[in-house]
C-alpha positions, 0 to 999 in steps of 0.5 A, a space after each residue: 532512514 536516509 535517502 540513500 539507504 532507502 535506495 540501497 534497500 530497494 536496489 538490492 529488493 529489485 536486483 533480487 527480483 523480491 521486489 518489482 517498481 509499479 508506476 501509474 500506468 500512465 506515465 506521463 506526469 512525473 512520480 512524486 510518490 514510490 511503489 513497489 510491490 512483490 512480484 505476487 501482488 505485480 500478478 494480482 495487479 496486471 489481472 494474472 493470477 487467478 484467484 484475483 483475477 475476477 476483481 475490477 482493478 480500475 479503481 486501484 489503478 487510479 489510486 496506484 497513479 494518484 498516489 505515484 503521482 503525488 496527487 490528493 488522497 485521504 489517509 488515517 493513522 487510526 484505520 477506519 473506525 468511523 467510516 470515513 473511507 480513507 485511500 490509505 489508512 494504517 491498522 491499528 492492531 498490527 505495528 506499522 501495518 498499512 493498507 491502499 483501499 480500493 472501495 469501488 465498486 463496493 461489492 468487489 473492494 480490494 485491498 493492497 497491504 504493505 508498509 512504508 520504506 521510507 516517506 512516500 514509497 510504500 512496499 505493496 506485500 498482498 493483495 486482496 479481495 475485500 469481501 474474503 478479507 470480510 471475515 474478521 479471521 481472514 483480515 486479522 491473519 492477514 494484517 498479522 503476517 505482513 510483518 513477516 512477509 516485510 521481513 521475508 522481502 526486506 531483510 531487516 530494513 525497519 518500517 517508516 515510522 513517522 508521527 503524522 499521514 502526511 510524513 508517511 504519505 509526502 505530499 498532497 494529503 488530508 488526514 481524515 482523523 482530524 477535525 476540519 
């Protein structure tokens, strides 16, 4: 997908209120990386919807900014089958499926699950708190309904798909699948 097709895409997502821009809180470092997120999960983050609004959202805030930043994460191709914690990893039960993981504090994990527009702008399309999403029920239907969720918010824009993390994610990235 060209640049300016993404941008096409995400102009008509944003004018349409499907989508919302979410830069790093902090703004004073230049975005290398691009969020967007529904006007759901734009809630969910600012602390306003109440079934989220229990969960502790510094330590997403600080992967939001690491990622918008361009700055250093860990990312899978494969989720996490071995437990090596990655920030961004893709399910591998669900086509192009991704998720940003907010592992701390560990009792209140939570997950924002999206997909890739393009390299370097992911689309935030849920957000969820990791102890509910715990039942292997709940994560399944949940990674299951975001392509539709993709298609209800992008029309029939087709996911980023790419053969390495580091395509998907641009920029500083360790791909925590392969052997150092």
């Amino acid at each position: 997908m060209t640049l300016n097709a993404t941008n096409s895409i995400l102009y008509r997502a944003v004018e349409t209120r499907r989508l919302v821009a979410r830069p790093a809180l902090n703004q004073k470092v230049e975005a290398k990386r691009f969020l967007y997120v529904t006007p759901n999960v734009y809630r969910g983050l600012a602390g306003k919807d109440p079934d989220l609004s229990h969960l502790p959202m510094a330590k997403m805030e600080e992967l939001i900014a690491i990622f918008c930043f361009g700055w250093f994460v860990t990312a899978s191709l494969k989720g996490d089958p071995d437990d090596r914690g990655p920030d961004i990893e893709r399910l591998h039960s669900v086509d192009e499926v991704w998720v940003i993981c907010a592992r701390k504090p560990r009792h209140v994990q939570v997950r924002l699950f999206g997909r890739f527009l393009d390299a370097g702008v992911f689309i935030g399309l849920g957000l969820h708190c990791r102890h509910w999403l715990g039942i292997k029920k709940n994560y399944s239907e949940t990674a299951a309904g975001i392509p539709d969720l993709w298609g209800n918010t992008m029309g029939n824009a087709q996911p980023f798909r790419a053969a390495t993390a580091l395509e998907y994610v641009k920029g500083i990235c360790r791909d925590v699948d392969e052997k150092i």
